[in-house]
C-alpha positions as CSV (number, residue, x, y, z in Angstrom):
1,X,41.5,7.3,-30.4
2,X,39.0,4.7,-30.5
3,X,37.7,3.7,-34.0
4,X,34.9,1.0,-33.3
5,X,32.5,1.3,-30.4
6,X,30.3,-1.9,-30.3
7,X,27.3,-0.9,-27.9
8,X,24.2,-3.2,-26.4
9,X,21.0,-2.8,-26.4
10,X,18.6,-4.0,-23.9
11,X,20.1,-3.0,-20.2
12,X,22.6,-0.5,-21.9
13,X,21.4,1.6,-24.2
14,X,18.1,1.4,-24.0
15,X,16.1,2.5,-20.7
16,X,14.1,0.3,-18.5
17,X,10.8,0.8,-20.9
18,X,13.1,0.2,-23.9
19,X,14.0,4.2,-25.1
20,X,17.3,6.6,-26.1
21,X,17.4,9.6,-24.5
22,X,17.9,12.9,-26.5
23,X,21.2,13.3,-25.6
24,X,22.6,10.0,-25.8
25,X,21.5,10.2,-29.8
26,X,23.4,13.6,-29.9
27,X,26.4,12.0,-28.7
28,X,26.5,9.1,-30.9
29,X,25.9,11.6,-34.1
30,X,28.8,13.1,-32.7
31,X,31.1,10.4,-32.3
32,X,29.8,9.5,-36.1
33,X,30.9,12.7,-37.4
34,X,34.2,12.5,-35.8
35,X,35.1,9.5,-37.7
36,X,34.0,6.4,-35.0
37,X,32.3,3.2,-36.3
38,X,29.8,2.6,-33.8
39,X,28.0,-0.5,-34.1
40,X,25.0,-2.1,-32.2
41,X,25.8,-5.2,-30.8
42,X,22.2,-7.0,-29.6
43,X,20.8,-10.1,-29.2
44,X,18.1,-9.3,-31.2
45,X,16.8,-9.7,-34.9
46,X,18.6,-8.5,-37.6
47,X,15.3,-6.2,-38.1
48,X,14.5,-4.9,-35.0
49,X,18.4,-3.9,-34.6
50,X,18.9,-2.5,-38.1
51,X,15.4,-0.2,-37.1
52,X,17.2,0.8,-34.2
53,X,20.6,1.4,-35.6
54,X,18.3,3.4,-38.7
55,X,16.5,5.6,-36.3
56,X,19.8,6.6,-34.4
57,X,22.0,7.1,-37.9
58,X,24.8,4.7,-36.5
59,X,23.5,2.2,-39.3
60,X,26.9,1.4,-41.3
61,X,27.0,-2.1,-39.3
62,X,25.1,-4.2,-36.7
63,X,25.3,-7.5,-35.1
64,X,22.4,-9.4,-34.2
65,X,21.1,-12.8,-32.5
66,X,24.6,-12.3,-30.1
67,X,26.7,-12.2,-32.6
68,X,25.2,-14.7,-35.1
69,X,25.3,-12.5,-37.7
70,X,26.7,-8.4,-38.6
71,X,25.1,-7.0,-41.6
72,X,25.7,-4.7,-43.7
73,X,23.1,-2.0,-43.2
74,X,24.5,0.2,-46.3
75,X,24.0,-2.3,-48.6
76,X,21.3,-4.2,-47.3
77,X,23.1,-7.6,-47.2
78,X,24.4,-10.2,-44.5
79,X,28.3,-10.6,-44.4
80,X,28.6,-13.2,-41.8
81,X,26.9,-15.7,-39.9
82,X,26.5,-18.3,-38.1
83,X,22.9,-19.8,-37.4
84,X,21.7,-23.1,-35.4
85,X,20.8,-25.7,-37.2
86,X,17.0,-26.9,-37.8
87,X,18.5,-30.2,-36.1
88,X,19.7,-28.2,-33.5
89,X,16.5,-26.1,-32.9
90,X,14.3,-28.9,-33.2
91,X,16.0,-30.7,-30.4
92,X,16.0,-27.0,-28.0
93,X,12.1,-27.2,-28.7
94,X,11.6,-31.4,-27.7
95,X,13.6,-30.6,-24.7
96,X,11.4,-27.1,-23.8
97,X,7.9,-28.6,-25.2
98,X,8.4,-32.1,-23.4
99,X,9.6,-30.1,-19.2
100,X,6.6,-27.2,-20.3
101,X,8.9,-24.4,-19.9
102,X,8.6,-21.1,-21.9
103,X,11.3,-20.6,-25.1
104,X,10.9,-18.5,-28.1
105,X,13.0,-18.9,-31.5
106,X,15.0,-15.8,-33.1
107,X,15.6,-15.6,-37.0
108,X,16.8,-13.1,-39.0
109,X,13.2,-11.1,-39.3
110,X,10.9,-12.4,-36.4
111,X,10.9,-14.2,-32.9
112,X,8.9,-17.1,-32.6
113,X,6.9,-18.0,-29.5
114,X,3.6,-20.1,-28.0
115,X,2.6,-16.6,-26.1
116,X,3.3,-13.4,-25.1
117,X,5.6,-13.6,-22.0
118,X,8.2,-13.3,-19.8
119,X,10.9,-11.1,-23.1
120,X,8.2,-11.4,-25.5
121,X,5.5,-10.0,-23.7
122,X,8.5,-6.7,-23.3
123,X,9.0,-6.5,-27.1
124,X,4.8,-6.7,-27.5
125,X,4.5,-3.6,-25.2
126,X,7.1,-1.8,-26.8
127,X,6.0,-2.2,-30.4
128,X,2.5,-0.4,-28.9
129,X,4.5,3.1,-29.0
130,X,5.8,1.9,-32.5
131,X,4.9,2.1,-36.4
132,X,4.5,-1.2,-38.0
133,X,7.6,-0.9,-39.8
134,X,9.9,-0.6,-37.0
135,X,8.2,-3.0,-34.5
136,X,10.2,-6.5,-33.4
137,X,8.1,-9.1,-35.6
138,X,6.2,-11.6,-33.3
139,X,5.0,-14.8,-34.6
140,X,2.7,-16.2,-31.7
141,X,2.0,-19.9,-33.0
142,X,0.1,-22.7,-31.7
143,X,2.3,-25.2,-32.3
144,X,6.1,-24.2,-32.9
145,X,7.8,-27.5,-33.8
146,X,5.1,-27.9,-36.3
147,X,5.3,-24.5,-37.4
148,X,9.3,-24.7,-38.1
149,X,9.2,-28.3,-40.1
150,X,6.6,-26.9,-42.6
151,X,8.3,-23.9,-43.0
152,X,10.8,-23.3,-45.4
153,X,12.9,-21.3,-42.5
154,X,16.2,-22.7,-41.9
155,X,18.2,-19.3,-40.5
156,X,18.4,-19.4,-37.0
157,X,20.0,-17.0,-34.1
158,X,19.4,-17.8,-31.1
159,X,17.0,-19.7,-28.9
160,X,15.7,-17.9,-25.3
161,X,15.1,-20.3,-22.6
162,X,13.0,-18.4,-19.7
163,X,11.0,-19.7,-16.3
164,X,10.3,-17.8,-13.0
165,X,11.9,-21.1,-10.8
166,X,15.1,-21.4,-10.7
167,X,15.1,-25.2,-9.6
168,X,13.2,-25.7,-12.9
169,X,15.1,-23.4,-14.7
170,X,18.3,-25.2,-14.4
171,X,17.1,-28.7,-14.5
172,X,15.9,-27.7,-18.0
173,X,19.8,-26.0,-18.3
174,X,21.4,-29.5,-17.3
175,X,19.3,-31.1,-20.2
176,X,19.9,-28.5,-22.9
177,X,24.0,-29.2,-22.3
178,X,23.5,-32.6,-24.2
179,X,23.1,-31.1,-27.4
180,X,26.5,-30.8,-28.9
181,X,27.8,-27.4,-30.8
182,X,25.7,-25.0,-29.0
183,X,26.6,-22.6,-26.2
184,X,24.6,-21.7,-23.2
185,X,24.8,-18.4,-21.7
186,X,25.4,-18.7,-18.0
187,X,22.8,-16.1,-16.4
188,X,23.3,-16.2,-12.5
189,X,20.8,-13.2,-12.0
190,X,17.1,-13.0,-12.7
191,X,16.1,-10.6,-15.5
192,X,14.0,-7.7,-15.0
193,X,11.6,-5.6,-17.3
194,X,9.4,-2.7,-17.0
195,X,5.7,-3.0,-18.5
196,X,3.8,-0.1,-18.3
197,X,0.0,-1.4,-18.1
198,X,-2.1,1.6,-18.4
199,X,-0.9,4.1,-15.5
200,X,0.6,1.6,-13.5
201,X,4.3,0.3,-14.0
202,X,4.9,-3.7,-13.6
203,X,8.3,-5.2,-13.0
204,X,8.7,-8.7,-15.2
205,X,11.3,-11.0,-13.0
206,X,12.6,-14.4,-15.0
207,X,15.5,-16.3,-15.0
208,X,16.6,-16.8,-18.4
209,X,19.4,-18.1,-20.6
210,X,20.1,-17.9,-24.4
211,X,21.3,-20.6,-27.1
212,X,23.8,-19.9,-30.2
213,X,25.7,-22.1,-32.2
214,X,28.8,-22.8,-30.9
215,X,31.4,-20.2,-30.4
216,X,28.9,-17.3,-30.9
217,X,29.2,-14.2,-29.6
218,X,29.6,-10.1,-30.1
219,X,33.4,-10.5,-29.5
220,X,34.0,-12.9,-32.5
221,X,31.3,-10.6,-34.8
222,X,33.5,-7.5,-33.4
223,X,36.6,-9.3,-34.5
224,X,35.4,-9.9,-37.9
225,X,34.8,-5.9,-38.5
226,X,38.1,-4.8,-36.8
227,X,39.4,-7.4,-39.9
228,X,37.4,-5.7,-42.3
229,X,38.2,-2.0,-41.2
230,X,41.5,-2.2,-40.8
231,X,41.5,-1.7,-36.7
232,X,42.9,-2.9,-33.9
233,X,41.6,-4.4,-30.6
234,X,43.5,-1.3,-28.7
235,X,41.0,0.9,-30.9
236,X,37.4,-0.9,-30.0
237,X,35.5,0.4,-27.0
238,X,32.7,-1.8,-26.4
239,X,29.8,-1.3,-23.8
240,X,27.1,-3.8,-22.2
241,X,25.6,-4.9,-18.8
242,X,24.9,-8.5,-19.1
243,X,26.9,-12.1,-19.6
244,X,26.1,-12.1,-23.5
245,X,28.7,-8.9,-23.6
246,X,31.1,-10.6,-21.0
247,X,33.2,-11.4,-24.1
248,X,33.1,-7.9,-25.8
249,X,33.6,-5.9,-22.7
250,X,37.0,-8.4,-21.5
251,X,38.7,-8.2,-25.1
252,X,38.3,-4.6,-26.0
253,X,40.8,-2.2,-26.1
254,X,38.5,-0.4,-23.7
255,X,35.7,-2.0,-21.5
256,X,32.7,-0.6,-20.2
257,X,30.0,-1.9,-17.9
258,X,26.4,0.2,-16.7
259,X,25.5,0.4,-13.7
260,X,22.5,-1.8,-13.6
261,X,25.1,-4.9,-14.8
262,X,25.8,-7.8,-12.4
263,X,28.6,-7.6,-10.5
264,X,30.4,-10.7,-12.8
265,X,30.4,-7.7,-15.3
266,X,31.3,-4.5,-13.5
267,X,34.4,-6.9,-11.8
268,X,35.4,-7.2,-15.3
269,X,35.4,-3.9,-16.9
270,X,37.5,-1.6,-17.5
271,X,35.1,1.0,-16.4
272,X,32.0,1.1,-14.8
273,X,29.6,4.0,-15.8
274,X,25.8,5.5,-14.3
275,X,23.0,2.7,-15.4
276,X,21.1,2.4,-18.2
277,X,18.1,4.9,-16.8
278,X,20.8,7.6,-16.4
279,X,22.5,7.7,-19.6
280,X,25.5,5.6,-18.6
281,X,25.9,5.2,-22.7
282,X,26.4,9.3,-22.6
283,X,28.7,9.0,-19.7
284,X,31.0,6.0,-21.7
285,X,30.9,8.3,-24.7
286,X,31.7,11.9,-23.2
287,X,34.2,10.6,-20.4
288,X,36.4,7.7,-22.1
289,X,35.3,7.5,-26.0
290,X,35.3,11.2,-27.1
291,X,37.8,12.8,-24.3
C-alpha cells in the first residue's frame, strides 16, 4: 500500500484554466481517510499551495517553490528549506534586466514581477474567480532590483525565466549557468496556458525555465517526509507532467506521468495516465494508488 502520494499542480492536477474537478477531490478525501499522506508538490508559493492544499483537505504537508521548502500546514510552521540567496537573486535580475527578458521572483508569500505576463498574467486571471484570501499574491513593481535591496526580504524560492524566442531564450540560459550553486531546469518544450478573456479562450505559448538553489527539487523535499514519517521509497507514489517532477516521478516507488506531459516524462514513468483536462489525477488514484 502506498503511504505518501506527492502530486503537482499546474499541468497535473489542476485543469488547463487552473481547477479540481468534483471527483478528483472525492478521491483524494478518500485516499485521506484510508490512511495516505498526500502532499502537494508545486512550484509555487508556500501560500498559494497551502490555499490549495486547505481547500482540498489534503493540508497535513506541502512543498513549495520545487521543493525549496515543505511546511507544516498543521502547525503553521516551515520545517525545511532551502532558499537562493539575495546575492544569488540579485545576480538572476542583472543578468534578466541587462538582455530585457521577462523573470519574476517567488518567496514564501508573493511572486514578484515588472508586469503581468507570460505565468503571471495566468495566476492574475485565476485570482479573478478567487477571494482575496486564497488568491497567489502579486507584487507588480517598477523597479525589482531596487525593490528587493530596500526590502527586508531575504527568503527566496525560485526565480522564473520566460521569453516567446527560443534563440533569446537560451542565450539568456547560457548566461544564467555562470552563477554558481543554482540549478536550471532544462525545459525542451514551450509552455502553454489558457486565459479566458471574456467569452473567448486564449492560449499563452512561452518557453520558460526555473532557478533554485542548488540541489532543489520535490524528490529531495519528498525524501525529507518519507524520513519524518517513517516510510519508504517503495511506499511514495508521486504524480507530475513536467521536468521540475522528472526527479519525483523517477525515484518513487511508483511513477506517474499525465497525459499532457512531454514525452521526456511519460518515457520515464512508471505509468502514464488521461491528461490533466480528464482527470488523469482520478485515474492515478482509482487505478494504481487505491486498487
Amino acid at each position: 500500500m502506498y503511504k505518501l502520494v506527492a502530486i503537482d499542480l499546474d499541468g497535473t492536477l489542476l485543469n488547463s484554466v487552473g481547477e479540481v474537478s468534483e471527483k478528483t477531490r472525492k478521491i483524494l478525501l478518500e485516499a485521506k481517510e484510508k490512511g495516505i499522506e498526500v502532499v502537494l508538490a508545486s512550484g509555487r508559493p508556500i501560500d498559494t499551495t497551502k490555499n490549495f492544499a486547505l481547500e482540498l483537505g489534503v493540508d497535513n504537508y506541502i512543498i513549495s517553490g520545487n521543493g525549496a521548502v515543505v511546511y507544516d500546514v498543521k502547525n503553521d510552521e516551515v520545517i525545511l528549506d532551502r532558499f537562493i540567496s539575495k546575492e544569488q537573486i540579485l545576480r538572476i535580475v542583472d543578468i534578466c534586466e541587462s538582455n530585457s527578458i521577462f523573470y519574476n521572483i517567488y518567496t514564501e508569500d508573493e511572486v514578484i514581477t515588472k508586469a503581468l505576463s507570460y505565468n503571471v498574467l495566468f495566476y492574475h486571471k485565476e485570482n479573478i474567480k478567487k477571494p482575496e484570501e486564497k488568491r497567489t499574491r502579486i507584487n507588480v513593481v517598477e523597479d525589482v532590483k531596487k525593490y528587493i535591496l530596500e526590502s527586508n526580504k531575504d527568503k527566496f524560492l525560485k526565480v522564473t525565466v520566460c521569453d516567446e524566442s527560443k534563440m533569446i531564450f537560451n542565450g539568456i540560459i547560457r548566461k544564467l549557468k555562470e552563477i554558481p550553486d543554482i540549478d536550471i531546469l532544462n525545459v525542451e518544450h514551450m509552455s502553454k496556458k489558457q486565459i479566458k478573456i471574456g467569452t473567448k479562450d486564449y492560449t499563452i505559448e512561452y518557453h520558460y525555465t526555473e532557478i533554485t538553489n542548488k540541489d532543489v527539487n520535490k524528490w529531495t523535499a519528498i525524501e525529507f517526509l518519507m524520513d519524518k514519517l517513517n516510510i519508504s521509497r517503495a511506499e511514495v507514489a508521486t504524480i507530475g507532467d513536467n521536468n521540475n517532477d522528472f526527479e519525483m516521478v523517477k525515484n518513487a516507488g511508483l511513477g506517474i506521468v499525465t497525459a499532457n506531459g512531454n514525452p521526456y516524462m511519460k518515457d520515464n514513468a512508471d505509468v502514464v495516465v488521461a491528461d490533466n483536462n480528464s482527470d488523469g489525477v482520478y485515474e492515478a488514484f482509482e487505478k494504481y494508488i487505491l486498487s
